[in-house]
C-alpha positions in Angstrom: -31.1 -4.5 44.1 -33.9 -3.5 41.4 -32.5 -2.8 38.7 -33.0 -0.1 37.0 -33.7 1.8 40.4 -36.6 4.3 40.6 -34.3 7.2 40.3 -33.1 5.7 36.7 -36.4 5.1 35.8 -37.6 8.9 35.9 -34.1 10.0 35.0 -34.5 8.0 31.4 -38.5 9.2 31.5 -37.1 12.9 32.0 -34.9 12.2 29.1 -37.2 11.1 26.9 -39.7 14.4 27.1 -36.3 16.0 26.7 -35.7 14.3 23.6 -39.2 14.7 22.1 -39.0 18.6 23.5 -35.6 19.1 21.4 -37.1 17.0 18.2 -39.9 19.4 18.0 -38.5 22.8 18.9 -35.5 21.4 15.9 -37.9 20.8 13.1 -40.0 24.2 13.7 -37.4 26.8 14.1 -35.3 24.6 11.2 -38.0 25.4 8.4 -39.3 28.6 10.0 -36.3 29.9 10.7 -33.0 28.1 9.7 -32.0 27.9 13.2 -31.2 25.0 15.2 -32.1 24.6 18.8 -28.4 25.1 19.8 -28.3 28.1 17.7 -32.0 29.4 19.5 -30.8 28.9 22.9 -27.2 30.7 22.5 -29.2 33.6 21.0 -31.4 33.8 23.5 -29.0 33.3 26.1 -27.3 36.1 24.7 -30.7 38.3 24.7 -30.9 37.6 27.9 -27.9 38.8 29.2 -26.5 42.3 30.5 -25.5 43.8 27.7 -26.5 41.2 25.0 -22.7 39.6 25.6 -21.2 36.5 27.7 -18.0 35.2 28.0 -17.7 32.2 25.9 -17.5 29.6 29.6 -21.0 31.6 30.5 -22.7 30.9 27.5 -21.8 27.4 27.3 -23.0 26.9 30.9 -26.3 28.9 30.0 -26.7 26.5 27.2 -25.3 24.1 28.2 -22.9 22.9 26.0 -19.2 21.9 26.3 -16.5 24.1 25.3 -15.5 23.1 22.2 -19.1 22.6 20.8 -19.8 26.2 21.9 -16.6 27.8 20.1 -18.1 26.2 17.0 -21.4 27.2 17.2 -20.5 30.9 18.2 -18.5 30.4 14.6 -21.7 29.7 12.9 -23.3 32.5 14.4 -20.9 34.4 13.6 -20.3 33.9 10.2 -23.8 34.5 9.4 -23.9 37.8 11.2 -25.9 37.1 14.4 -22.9 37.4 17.1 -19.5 38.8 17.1 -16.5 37.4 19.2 -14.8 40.2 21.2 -11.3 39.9 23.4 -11.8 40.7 27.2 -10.4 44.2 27.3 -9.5 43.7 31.3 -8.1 39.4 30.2 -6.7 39.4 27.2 -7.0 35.7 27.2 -11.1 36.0 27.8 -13.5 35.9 24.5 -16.5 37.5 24.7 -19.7 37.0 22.3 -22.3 39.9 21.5 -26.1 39.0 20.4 -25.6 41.1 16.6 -28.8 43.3 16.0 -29.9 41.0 13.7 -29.3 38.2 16.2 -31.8 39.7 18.2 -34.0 40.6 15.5 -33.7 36.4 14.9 -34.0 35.2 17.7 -37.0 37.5 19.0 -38.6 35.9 15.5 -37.8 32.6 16.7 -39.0 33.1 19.8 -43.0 32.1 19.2 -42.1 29.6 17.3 -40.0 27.8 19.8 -42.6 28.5 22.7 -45.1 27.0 20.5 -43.2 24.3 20.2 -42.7 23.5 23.5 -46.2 24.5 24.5 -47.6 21.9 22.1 -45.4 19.0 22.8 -45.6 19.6 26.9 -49.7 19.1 26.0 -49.1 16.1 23.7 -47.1 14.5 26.3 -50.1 14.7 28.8 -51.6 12.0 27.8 -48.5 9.5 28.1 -48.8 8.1 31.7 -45.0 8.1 32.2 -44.9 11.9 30.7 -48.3 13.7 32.1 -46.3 14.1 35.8 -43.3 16.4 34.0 -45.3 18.0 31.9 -47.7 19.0 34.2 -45.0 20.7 36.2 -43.2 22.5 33.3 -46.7 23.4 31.1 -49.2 23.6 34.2 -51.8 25.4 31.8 -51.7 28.4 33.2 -51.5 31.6 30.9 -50.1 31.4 27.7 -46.2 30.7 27.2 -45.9 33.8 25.1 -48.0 36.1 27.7 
């Protein structure tokens, strides 16, 4: 038996572009924006979604994220005014959160800067033999990210 099997091999390369991907995207939208990734993603999950609101099991599969890392991270968000919690009016026992307007006036602020950063990093990785293959496939050079 090899050991570590192909399969783990790429799984630990995939792993590490992930890593690099989430170091990047951290550090820019932390000192452009006081936002961490987590804090990007939920946001734009939210965006995303019908009615700028998810109940709080979607959003930590959109994320993802496990439950209790997600009930504190919609805390931070909503203490500083980007999302509001809201009881399910049909399940009492369901908790909704709603992208605030100026969660979505954050998070479409954040939004170049995180593209960017992925954008740039997907390049950088082209020229690591065990990263060109992903990032070829997630960054293909086509368009711009933004367009």
């Amino acid at each position: 038996m090899d050991i570590p099997a192909v399969m783990e091999q790429r799984v630990q390369v995939l792993r590490r572009l992930h890593d690099r991907l989430d170091g990047a995207a951290e550090r820019a939208l932390r000192d452009r924006h006081g936002l961490s990734v987590s804090e990007y993603v939920a946001l734009a999950a939210l965006a995303g979604a019908e009615g700028g609101s998810l109940r709080q099991q979607e959003l930590a599969a959109a994320i993802p994220l496990r439950n209790s890392s997600v009930t504190r991270l919609v805390g931070r968000l909503e203490r500083a005014g980007l999302s509001e919690r809201r009881v399910c009016d049909s399940d009492r026992r369901g908790v909704y959160t709603r992208i605030s307007a100026k969660g979505r006036r954050v998070v479409e602020a954040a939004r170049r800067t995180y593209l960017e950063s992925v954008a740039r990093t997907l390049d950088d990785a082209r020229h690591s033999a065990e990263l060109s293959v992903y990032s070829a496939y997630l960054y293909p050079r086509r368009p711009h990210p933004l367009r």
